[in-house]
Structure formats: structure tokens, C-alpha cells
MARLUMLO-939413 format. One record per residue (C-alpha): residue number from 1; x, y, z. Coordinates in nm, 2 decimals. Example, Ala and Ser with C-alpha at 12.3 -4.5 7.8 and 13.67 -1.06 7.14 Angstrom:
MARLUMLO-939413
<1, <1.23, -0.45, 0.78>>
<2, <1.37, -0.11, 0.71>>
end
This chain:
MARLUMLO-939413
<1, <-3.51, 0.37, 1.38>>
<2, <-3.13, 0.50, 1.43>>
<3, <-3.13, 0.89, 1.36>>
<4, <-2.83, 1.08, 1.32>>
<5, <-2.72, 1.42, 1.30>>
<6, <-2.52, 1.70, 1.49>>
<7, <-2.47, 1.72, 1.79>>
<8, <-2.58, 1.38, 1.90>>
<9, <-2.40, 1.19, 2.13>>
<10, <-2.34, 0.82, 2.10>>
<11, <-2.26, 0.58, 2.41>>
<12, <-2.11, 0.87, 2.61>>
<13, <-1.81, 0.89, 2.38>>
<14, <-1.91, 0.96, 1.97>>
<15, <-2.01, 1.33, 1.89>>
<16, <-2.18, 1.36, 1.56>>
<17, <-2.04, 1.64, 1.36>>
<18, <-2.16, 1.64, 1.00>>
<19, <-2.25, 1.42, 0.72>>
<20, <-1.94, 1.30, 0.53>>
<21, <-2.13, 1.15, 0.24>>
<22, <-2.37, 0.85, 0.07>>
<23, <-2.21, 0.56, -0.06>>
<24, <-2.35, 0.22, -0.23>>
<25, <-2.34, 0.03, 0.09>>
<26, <-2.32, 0.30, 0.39>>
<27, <-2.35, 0.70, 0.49>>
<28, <-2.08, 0.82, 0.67>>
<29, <-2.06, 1.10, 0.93>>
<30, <-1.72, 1.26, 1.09>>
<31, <-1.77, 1.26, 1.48>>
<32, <-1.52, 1.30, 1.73>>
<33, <-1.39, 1.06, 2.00>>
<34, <-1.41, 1.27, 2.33>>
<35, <-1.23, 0.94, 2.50>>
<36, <-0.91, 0.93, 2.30>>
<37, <-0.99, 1.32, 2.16>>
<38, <-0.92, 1.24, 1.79>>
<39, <-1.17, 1.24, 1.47>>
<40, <-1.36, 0.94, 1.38>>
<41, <-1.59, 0.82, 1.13>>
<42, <-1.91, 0.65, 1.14>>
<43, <-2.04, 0.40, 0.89>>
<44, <-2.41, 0.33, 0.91>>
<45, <-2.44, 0.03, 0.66>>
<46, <-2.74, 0.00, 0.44>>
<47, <-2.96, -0.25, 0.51>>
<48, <-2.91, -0.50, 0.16>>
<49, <-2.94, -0.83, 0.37>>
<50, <-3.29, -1.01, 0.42>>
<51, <-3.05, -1.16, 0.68>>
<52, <-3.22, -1.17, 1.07>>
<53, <-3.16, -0.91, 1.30>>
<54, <-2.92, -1.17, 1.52>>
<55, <-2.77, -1.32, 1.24>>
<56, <-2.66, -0.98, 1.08>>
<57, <-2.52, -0.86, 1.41>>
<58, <-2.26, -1.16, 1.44>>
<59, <-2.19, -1.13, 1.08>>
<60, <-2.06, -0.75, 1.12>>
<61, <-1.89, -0.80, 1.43>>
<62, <-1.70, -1.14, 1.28>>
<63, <-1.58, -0.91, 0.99>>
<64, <-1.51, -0.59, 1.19>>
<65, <-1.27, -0.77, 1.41>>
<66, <-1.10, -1.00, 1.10>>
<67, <-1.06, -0.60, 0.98>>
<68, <-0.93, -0.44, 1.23>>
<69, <-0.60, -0.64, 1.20>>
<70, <-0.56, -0.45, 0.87>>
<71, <-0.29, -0.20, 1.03>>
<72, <-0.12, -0.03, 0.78>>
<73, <-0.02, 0.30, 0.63>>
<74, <-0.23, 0.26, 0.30>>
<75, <-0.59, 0.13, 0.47>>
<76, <-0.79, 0.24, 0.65>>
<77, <-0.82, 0.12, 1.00>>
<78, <-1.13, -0.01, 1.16>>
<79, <-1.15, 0.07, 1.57>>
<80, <-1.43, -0.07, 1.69>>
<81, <-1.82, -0.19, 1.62>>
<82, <-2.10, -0.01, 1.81>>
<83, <-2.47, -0.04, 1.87>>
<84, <-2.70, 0.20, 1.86>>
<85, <-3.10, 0.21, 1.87>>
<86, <-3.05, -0.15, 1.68>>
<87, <-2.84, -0.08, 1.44>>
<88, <-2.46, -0.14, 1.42>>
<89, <-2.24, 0.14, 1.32>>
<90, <-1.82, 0.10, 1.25>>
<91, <-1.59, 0.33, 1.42>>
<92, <-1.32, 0.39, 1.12>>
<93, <-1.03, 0.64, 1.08>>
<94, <-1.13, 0.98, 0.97>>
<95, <-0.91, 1.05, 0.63>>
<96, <-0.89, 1.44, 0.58>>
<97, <-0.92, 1.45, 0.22>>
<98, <-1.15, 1.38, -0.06>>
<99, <-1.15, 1.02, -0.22>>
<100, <-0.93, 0.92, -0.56>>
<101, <-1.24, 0.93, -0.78>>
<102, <-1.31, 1.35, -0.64>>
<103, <-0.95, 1.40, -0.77>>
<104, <-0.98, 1.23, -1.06>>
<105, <-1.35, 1.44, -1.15>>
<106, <-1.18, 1.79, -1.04>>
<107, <-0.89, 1.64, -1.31>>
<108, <-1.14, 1.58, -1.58>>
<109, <-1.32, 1.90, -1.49>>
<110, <-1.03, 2.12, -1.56>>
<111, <-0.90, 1.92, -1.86>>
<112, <-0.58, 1.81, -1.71>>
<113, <-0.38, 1.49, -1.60>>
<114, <-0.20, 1.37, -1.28>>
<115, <0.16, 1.40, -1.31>>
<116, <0.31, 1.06, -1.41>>
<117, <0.55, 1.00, -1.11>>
<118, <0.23, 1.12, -0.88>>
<119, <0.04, 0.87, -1.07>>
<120, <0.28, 0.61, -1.01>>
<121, <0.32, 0.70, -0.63>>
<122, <-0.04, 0.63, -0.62>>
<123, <-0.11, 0.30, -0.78>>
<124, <0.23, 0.15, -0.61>>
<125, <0.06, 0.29, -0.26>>
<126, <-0.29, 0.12, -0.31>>
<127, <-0.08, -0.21, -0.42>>
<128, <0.08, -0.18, -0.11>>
<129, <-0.18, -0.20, 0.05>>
<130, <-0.38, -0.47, -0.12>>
<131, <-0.06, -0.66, -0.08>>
<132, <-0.11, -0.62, 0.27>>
<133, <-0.45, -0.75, 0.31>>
<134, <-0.40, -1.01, 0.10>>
<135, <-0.11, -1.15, 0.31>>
<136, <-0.36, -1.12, 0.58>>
<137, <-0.61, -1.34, 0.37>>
<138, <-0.86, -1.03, 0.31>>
<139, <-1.00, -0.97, -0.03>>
<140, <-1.19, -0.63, -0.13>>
<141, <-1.42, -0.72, -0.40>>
<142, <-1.52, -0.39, -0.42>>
<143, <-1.18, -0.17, -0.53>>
<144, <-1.27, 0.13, -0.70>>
<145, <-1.15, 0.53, -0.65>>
<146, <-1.42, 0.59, -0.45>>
<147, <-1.35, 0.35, -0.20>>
<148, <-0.95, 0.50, -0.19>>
<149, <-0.90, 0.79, 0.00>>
<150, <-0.64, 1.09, 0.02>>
<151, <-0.51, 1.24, 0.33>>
<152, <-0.49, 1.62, 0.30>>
<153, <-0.11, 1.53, 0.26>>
<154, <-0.19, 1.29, -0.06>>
<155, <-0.14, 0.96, 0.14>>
<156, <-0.42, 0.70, -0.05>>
<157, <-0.60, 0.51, 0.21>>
<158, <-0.80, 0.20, 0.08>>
<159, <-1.15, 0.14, 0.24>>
<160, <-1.43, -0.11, 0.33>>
<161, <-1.24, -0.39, 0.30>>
<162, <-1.46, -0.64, 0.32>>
<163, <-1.76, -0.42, 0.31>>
<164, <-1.91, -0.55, 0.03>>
<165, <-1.86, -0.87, 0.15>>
<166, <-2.07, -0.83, 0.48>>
<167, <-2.38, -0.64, 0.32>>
<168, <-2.43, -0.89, 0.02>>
<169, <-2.49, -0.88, -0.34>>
<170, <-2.58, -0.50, -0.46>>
<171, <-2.96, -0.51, -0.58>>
<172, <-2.87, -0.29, -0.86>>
<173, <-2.72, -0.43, -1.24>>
<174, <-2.59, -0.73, -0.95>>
<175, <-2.72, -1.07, -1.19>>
<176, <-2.62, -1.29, -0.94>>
<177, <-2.62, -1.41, -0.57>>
<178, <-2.30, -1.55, -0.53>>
<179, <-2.01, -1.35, -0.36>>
<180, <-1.84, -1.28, -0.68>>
<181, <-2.10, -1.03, -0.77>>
<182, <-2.07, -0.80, -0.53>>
<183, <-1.95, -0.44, -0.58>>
<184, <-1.97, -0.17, -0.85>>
<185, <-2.05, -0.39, -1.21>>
<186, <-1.80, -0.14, -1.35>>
<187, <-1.48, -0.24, -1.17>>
<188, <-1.56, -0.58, -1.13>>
<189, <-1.34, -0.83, -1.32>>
<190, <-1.49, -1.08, -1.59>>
<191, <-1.46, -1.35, -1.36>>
<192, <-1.67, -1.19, -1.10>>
<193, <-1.93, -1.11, -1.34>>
<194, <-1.96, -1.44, -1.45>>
<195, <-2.08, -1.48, -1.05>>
<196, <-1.73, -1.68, -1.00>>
<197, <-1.57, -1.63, -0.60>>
<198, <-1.38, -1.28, -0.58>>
<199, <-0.99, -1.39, -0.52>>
<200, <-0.72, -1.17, -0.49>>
<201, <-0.68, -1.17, -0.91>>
<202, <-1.03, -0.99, -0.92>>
<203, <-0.87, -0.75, -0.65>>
<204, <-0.56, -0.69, -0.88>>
<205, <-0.79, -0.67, -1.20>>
<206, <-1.02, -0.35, -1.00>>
<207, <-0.64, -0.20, -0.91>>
<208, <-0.55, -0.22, -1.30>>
<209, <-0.90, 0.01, -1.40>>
<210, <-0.79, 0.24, -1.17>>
<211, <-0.47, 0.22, -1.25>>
<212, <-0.57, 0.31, -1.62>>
<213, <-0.79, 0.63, -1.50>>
<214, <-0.45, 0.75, -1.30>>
<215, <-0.27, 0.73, -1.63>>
<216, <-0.52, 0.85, -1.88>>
<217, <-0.79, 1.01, -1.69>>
<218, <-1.03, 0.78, -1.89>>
<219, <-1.24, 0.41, -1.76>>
<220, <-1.05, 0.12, -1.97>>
<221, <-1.37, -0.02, -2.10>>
<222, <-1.57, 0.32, -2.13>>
<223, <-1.63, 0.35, -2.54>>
<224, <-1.57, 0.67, -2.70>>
<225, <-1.85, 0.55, -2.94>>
<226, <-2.12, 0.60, -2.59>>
<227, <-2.28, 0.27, -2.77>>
<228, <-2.15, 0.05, -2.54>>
<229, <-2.20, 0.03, -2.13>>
<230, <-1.89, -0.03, -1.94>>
<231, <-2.00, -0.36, -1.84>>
<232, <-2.13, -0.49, -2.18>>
<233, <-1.71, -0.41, -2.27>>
<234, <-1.60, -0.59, -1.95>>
<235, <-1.77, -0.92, -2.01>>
<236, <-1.73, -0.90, -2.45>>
<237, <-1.41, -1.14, -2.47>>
<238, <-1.34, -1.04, -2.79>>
<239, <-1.29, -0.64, -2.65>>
<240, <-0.94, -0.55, -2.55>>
<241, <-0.91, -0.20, -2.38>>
<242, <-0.63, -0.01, -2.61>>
<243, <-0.30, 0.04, -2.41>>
<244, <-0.27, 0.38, -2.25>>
<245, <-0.03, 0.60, -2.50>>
<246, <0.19, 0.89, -2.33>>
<247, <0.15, 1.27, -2.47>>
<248, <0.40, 1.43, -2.69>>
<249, <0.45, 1.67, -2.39>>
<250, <0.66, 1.45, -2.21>>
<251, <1.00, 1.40, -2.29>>
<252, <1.15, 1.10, -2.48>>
<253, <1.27, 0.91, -2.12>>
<254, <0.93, 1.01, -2.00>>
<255, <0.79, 0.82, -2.26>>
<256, <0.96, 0.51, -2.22>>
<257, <0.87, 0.51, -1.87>>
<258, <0.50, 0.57, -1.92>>
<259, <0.48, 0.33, -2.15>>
<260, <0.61, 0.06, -1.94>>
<261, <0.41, 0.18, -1.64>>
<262, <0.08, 0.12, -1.93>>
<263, <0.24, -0.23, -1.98>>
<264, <0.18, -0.31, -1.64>>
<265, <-0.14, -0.17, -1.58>>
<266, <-0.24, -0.34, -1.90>>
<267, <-0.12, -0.66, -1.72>>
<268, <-0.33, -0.61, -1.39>>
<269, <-0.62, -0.57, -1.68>>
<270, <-0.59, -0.91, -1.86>>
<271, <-0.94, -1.06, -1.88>>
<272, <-0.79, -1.44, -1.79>>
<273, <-0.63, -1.46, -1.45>>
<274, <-0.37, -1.67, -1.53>>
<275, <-0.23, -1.37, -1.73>>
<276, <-0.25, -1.11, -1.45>>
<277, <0.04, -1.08, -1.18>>
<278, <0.07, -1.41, -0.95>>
<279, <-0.03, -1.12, -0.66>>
<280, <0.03, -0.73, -0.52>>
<281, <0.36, -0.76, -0.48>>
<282, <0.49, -0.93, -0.80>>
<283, <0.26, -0.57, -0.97>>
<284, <0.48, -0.36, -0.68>>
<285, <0.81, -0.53, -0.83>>
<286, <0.70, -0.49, -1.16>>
<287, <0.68, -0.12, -1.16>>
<288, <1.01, -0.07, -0.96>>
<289, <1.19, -0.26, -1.20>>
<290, <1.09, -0.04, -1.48>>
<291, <1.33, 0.23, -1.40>>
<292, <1.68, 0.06, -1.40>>
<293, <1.83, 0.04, -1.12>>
<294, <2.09, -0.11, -0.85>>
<295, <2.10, -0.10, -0.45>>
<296, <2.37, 0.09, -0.28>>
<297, <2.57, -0.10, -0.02>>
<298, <2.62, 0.16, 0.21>>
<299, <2.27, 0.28, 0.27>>
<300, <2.04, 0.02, 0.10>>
<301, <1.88, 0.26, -0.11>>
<302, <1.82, 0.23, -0.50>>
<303, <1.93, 0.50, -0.76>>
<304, <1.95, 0.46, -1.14>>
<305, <2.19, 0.24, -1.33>>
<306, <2.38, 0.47, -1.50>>
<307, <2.51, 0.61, -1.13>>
<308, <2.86, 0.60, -1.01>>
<309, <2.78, 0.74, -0.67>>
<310, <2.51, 0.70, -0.45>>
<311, <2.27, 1.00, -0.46>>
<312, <2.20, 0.90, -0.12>>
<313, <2.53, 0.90, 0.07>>
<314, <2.80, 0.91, -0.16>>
<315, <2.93, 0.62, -0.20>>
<316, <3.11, 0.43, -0.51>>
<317, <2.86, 0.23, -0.65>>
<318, <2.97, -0.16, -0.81>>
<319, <2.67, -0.30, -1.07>>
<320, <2.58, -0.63, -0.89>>
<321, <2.62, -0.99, -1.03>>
<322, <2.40, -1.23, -1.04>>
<323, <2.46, -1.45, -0.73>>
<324, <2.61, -1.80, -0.82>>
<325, <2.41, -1.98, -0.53>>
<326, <2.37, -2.35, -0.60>>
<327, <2.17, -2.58, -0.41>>
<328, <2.36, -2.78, -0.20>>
<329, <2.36, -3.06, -0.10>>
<330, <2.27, -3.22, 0.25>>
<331, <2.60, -3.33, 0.36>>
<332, <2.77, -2.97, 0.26>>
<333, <2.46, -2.78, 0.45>>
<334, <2.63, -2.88, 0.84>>
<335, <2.96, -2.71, 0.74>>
<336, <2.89, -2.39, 0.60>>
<337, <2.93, -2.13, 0.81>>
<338, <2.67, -1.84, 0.92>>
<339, <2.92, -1.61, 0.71>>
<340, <2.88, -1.84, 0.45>>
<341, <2.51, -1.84, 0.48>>
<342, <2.47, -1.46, 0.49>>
<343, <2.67, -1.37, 0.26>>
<344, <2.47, -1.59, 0.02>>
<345, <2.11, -1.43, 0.16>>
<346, <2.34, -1.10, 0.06>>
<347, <2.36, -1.15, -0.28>>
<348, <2.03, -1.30, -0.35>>
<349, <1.89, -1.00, -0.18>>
<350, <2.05, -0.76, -0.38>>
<351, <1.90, -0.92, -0.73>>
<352, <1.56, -0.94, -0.54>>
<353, <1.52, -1.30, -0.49>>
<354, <1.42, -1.22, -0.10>>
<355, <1.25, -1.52, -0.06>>
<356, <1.56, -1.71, -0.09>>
<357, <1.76, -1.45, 0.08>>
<358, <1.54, -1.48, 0.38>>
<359, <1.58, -1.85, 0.39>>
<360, <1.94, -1.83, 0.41>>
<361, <1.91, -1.54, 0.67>>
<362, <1.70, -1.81, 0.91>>
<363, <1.95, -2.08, 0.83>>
<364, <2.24, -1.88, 0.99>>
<365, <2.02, -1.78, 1.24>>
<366, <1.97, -2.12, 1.38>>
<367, <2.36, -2.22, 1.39>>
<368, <2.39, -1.80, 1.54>>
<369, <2.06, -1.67, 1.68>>
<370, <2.29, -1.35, 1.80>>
<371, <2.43, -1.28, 1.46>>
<372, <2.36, -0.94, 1.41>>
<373, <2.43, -0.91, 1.05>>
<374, <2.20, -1.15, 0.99>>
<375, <1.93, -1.05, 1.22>>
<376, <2.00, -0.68, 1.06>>
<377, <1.95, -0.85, 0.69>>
<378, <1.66, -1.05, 0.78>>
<379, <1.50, -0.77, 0.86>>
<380, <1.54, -0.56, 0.61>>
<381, <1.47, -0.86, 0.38>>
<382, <1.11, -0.87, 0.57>>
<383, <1.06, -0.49, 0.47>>
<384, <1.09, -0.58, 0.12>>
<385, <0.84, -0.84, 0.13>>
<386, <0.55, -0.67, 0.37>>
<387, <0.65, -0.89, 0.67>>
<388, <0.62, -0.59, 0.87>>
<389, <0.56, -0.72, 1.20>>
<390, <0.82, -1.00, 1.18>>
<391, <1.05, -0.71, 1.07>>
<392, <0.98, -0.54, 1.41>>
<393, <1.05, -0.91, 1.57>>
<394, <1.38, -0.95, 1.40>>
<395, <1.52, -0.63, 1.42>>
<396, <1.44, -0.57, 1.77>>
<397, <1.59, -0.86, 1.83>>
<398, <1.93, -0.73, 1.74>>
<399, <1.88, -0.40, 1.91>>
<400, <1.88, -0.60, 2.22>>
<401, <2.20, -0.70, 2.15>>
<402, <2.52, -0.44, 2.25>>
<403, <2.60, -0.27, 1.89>>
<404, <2.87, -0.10, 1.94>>
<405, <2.87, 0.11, 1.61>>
<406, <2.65, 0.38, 1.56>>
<407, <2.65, 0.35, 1.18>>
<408, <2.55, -0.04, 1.31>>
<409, <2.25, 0.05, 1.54>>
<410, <2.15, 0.34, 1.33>>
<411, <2.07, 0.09, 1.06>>
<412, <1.88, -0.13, 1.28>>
<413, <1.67, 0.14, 1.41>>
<414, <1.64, 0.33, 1.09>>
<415, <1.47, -0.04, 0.90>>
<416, <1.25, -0.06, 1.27>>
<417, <1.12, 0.25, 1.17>>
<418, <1.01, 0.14, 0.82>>
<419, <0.83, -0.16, 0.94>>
<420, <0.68, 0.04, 1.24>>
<421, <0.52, 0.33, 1.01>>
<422, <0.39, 0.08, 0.79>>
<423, <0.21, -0.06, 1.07>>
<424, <0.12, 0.30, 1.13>>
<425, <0.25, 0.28, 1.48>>
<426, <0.37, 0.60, 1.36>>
<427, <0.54, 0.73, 1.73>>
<428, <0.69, 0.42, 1.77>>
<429, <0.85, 0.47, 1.44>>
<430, <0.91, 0.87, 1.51>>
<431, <1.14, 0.76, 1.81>>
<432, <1.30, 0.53, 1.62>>
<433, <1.39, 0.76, 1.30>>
<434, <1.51, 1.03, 1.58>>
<435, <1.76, 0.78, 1.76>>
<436, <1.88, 0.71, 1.40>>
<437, <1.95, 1.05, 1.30>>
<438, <2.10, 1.13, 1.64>>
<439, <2.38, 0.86, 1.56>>
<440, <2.42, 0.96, 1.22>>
<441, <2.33, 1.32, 1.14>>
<442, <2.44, 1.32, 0.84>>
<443, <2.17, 1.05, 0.73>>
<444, <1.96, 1.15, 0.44>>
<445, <1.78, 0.84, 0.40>>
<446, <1.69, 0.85, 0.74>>
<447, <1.56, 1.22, 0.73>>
<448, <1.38, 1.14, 0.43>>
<449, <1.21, 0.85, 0.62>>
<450, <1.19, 1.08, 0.91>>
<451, <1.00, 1.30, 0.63>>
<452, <0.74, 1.05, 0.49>>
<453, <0.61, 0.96, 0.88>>
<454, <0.54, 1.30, 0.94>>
<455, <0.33, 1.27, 0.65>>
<456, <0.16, 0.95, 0.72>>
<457, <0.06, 1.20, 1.05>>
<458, <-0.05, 1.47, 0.87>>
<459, <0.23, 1.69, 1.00>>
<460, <0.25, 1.88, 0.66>>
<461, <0.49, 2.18, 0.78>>
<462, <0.71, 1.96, 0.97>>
<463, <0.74, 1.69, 0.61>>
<464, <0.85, 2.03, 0.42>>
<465, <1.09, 2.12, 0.65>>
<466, <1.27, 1.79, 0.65>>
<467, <1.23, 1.74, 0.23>>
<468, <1.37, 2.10, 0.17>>
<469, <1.65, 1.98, 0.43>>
<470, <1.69, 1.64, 0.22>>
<471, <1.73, 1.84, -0.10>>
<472, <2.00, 2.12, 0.05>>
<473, <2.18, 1.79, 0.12>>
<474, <2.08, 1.64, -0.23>>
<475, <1.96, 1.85, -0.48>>
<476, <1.86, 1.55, -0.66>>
<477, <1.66, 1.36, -0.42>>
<478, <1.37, 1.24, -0.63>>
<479, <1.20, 1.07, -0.33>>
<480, <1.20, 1.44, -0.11>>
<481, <1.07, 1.66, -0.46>>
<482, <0.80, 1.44, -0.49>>
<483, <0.72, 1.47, -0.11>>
<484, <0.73, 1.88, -0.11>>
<485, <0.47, 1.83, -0.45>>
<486, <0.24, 1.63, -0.23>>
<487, <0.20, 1.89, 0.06>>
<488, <0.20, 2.15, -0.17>>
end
């Protein structure tokens, strides 16, 4: 039988450190990688399967490898599957802080609440990405703050994806054998009680529950009355959780925006699925839109309604129109030009309709595969959607190309950089953001971007610097104040 503690070497490469804690379906210890000389950890799964030894083993290595294509800033990446002494143990990413659910119990502890824009931050983050893995056809089935992690800079990290998946039903308060009843009984949707298949709905439904306890501090379905259990509220039809109300010490405005934030929450909890968003990113959407507001055409970036100037760069901000794009018809499709064409994917992009934007971006690019304003659109277009690696595709593309503007190039390298952090090839994206700034200097939004990667590596000295930088620029940065409150 596998033993582990300190000090023990695995394979010639793993040193045990310490016991990171005891979950439902694994313990974890911190080691460190003496190969690549960076912190790991190492989940020991607990044995739930009555599965054969050789069975078991394909099953963990068929799901560690589907896993460790989940590459992005807001999960937590899976490195490799090891053996040892019979049993299989996952090499993860070490996360340096304590989970969601420790942050919400020091919270409750202390009688206090998360700050509503931190909040917010938060659940858009773990949409993120769940958006992700769901592009990559990857459902949790297991979402709760436990399984979401903080980095010591406040970046959440979802986990186990698919963990609950590859050690079977839970033998505890678990009424079924089917795949829909995995995980904790007090996140899991209706449907999934019921011993339904998990689908990305049940995923968004878990997201809403937590999403409630960021708001309120307070499980959606946990009765004040202590008569009822959680689950006996989850699977009553006839119980409606009551909608998350804001306190009288935030301001009027503050107000209005809670409450609309609790409107979609409250949405990610309907008990039908038909009712809940259509998937991640429509939720994502949903909670940008709830602060009006309109894109600048100089830098891209969005800033309230009311704004006559970009708080970004400065420039004189027009309110947009809705785009008067008709379909047309075959014979009028071979003569319109690639202007034509991306202007069109312009103006649906800047009311959001990217999936149309993007087709019109591709048309042009067919007639013009060097256009570089398209290629430059597309790929910010693919940002806004999560098509991170096509992003990189597309916009490296046009960097290829001889861009003779620095304000042009900057651009290019500057939306590289997004798609490149999200993919947490966070040097790649480093060199990128530096180029930028070195060809426009005066860039907030690219040392605010330049900020957030520094985060996403834990540099929390070097993020400061460049948010109080941001803010001498822009006093009014709302994107660089909330940075400097998360490495606080």
C-alpha cells in the first residue's frame, strides 16, 4: 500500500513536502518538481470504484490526458499521471492560496461580506473558466467552493474537472448509480438528483449556488428554519430560493447593480434547464451588460454609457447604432468587397453579435487572406468569444505581415497577449505586452494587461507597481483599483 509523507521521493523527480488537505474523492500533498524546479501537487484518489485494478488505471489515464488540454488562466492544469507502489497519483498545479469555500468560512467567521465588485470578479472568473471547458466538451459535475481555488494574488482556479467523473458515484447521501449523481448532494442541480446525465446546465446551476454564497454569504437552499436539509429544498419543486437583497450600506447605484447581479445568479439557479443561460458565456455576457456600457474605438475597451471620453485613452466617444446588416443575397455576396465585409463584422462586433462579426471577418478573409484589419478584428472577435487559441492563429498571422504602424502592430500584439495569458502561456504573453508598450508607451490598457499577467504569475510587487502606474495615468481606472485590492 502507497505511503506518503515528507521527505519521500517519487520516481527520481517528486519530493513530498506536506499534507495539503482531505477531500471527498482525494488527499493532496504539495511536493516539489526537482526536474522543472517548481511546486506541484499530488492527488492520491480515493479508492470509490469496485472497478479492476487494469481497468481503473486506463480509466485515469484516459481522463488525465482529455484534462490536461484544459489550459487556461481560471483552472487548474493537470501535468502528468504517475505510478507509484500501484496506485496512480495526478501531478497538478500547486495554487498558493486557500480554496473559495476557506474564504467564504473566515467571511462568516468574522461576520462580514465580500465586496460586491470582488464578488463579481469572482463568479465572472469561474464562468470563465467553465466556459472554457465546456468549449472543450468537459463537464465538472462536481462545482462547489471547495473545489475553486485562490492564488495568494486572488486569481480563482477551478479544480478536478472531471474528478468526480473518474472515481464514480460518492457512497454517501449518493441515491443513484448513474453519472448524474456524482458530487456533493448539496450543489448538485435537481436534474442530477433525479440521477439524470450531468450536462453543462448542471455545471451552470452549481456556479449559480456559489454565486449566491459570494453575494450573500448564505447556501440558496439552506433554511433559516434548520427544519429542512439542503437537499430536501433542492429537489421540493414547489421551493424557490428568495432572491439575494443588497444592504442599506451600499449606495443607491450600488443597489441597482447588486440587484441585477442577484437577477442573474437567480437565473444560473432556475430548477428547469430550459430557464438557465443557453451556456458560460451567455452568464459572462449577462453580467457585463448589467453596467451600461459602449466600446471605445480607439482602444477597444468598455467604459460606462454616460462617458464622453474614453477613460482609457482619451478619446471622443460616439454611442453606437445598431448595425443595419441584412442578409444578402447570393448573387450580391461575389461583389462586396473585403471593406464591405469588415466593416459589417465591425459593427456587429461592437453591439456584441461576434458570432456574426466573425463570419463576416472569415468571408473577407477568403477574397484577402492578407487583410490585416481583418485578421486584426478576427482576432479580437476570437477573444471575446474564448477562442483563445485560434486568436493566437489569427493574430499571428497578421504579425507576420510588415505593419508599418506602431499603433497598428501594438494592437496586434497587445490582443496576442490576451489570448496567450488565457492560455497561461504567461511569458509568451509577457513578451508580447512589453513589445506593445514599447511601441506605445503611453498605453494604459496595455499596462493594465501588462498588470493582470503578472498576477496570473504571482508577481504581486511587480502587479502593484504597474496598477499604481495605471491610476497616476487614470485616476479612475476601475479595472487597476480593483487589482491593487486583490494583492493587498
Amino acid at each position: 500500500m502507497l505511503t506518503l509523507v515528507t521527505g519521500k521521493e517519487i520516481e527520481d523527480r517528486y519530493v513530498i513536502h506536506s499534507s495539503i488537505g482531505t477531500g471527498g474523492f482525494a488527499t493532496v500533498w504539495r511536493a516539489s518538481d526537482k526536474q522543472l524546479n517548481r511546486d506541484v501537487a499530488l492527488k492520491r484518489l480515493l479508492k470509490y470504484t469496485s472497478e479492476s485494478g487494469a481497468d481503473e488505471a486506463k480509466r485515469i489515464l484516459a481522463e488525465a490526458r482529455k484534462h490536461a488540454q484544459l489550459v487556461h488562466t481560471n483552472i487548474v492544469q493537470v501535468y502528468d499521471v504517475i505510478e507509484c507502489e500501484g496506485e496512480h497519483l495526478i501531478v497538478m498545479e500547486y495554487v498558493d492560496g486557500q480554496s473559495l469555500e476557506g474564504l467564504l468560512r473566515d467571511n462568516a467567521r468574522k461576520g462580514s461580506a465580500l465586496a460586491l465588485d470582488n464578488a463579481i470578479s469572482i463568479l465572472q472568473d469561474v464562468l470563465a473558466g467553465v466556459a472554457f471547458a465546456h468549449d472543450k466538451k468537459t463537464i465538472h459535475r462536481d462545482l462547489t467552493p471547495s473545489n475553486i481555488l485562490l492564488t495568494s494574488t486572488g486569481v480563482p482556479k477551478v479544480c478536478d474537472f472531471g474528478i468526480a467523473r473518474l472515481v464514480g458515484p460518492r457512497p454517501v447521501e449518493s441515491t443513484t448509480s448513474t453519472q448524474g449523481g456524482t458530487g456533493n448532494p448539496n450543489y448538485m442541480s435537481p436534474e442530477q438528483h433525479r440521477g439524470e446525465e450531468a450536462d453543462p446546465s448542471s455545471d451552470l446551476f452549481m456556479v449559480g449556488i456559489t454565486g449566491y454564497l459570494l453575494l450573500t454569504g448564505r447556501h440558496p437552499f439552506a433554511h433559516p428554519s434548520g427544519l429542512f436539509s439542503i437537499r430536501d429544498l433542492i429537489t421540493d419543486d414547489n421551493y424557490t430560493p428568495e432572491a439575494p437583497k443588497p444592504t442599506s450600506a451600499l449606495t443607491t447605484s450600488q443597489q441597482r447593480l447588486y440587484r441585477e447581479y442577484a437577477a442573474v445568479v437567480m437565473r444560473l439557479l432556475n430548477r428547469e434547464r430550459a430557464g438557465r443561460f443557453a451556456n458560460a458565456r451567455e452568464a459572462i455576457a449577462a453580467i457585463e451588460a448589467v453596467t451600461p456600457s459602449q466600446e471605445c474605438l480607439q482602444c477597444g475597451e468598455r467604459v460606462p454609457e454616460h462617458s464622453r471620453y474614453c477613460m482609457f485613452c482619451g478619446q471622443l466617444l460616439s454611442k453606437p447604432e445598431p448595425p443595419s446588416v441584412q442578409p444578402s443575397a447570393p448573387a450580391r455576396a461575389v461583389v462586396r468587397s473585403v471593406d464591405d465585409l469588415v466593416q459589417e463584422g465591425f459593427l456587429l462586433s461592437r453591439v456584441r453579435r461576434w458570432d456574426e462579426a466573425i463570419d463576416r471577418y472569415v468571408q473577407a478573409l477568403k477574397i484577402d487572406g492578407q487583410n490585416t484589419r481583418a485578421l486584426r478584428n478576427l482576432g479580437y472577435a476570437l477573444n471575446a468569444v474564448g477562442q483563445f487559441e485560434e486568436a493566437v492563429q489569427t493574430l499571428s498571422r497578421g504579425l507576420a505581415q510588415n505593419l508599418e504602424q506602431p499603433s497598428h502592430r501594438a494592437s496586434f500584439l497587445h490582443e496576442r497577449a490576451i489570448a496567450r495569458s488565457e492560455l497561461k502561456d504567461y511569458e509568451g504573453a509577457m513578451q508580447d505586452v512589453n513589445e506593445a508598450l514599447r511601441l506605445l508607451p503611453f498605453s494604459v490598457k496595455s499596462l493594465h494587461l501588462r498588470a493582470r499577467i503578472h498576477l496570473y504569475r504571482g508577481e504581486g510587487a511587480e502587479a502593484r507597481r504597474d496598477a499604481q502606474e495605471v491610476l497616476r495615468r487614470n485616476p479612475d481606472h476601475i479595472g487597476a483599483a480593483r487589482l491593487l485590492d486583490q494583492t493587498s
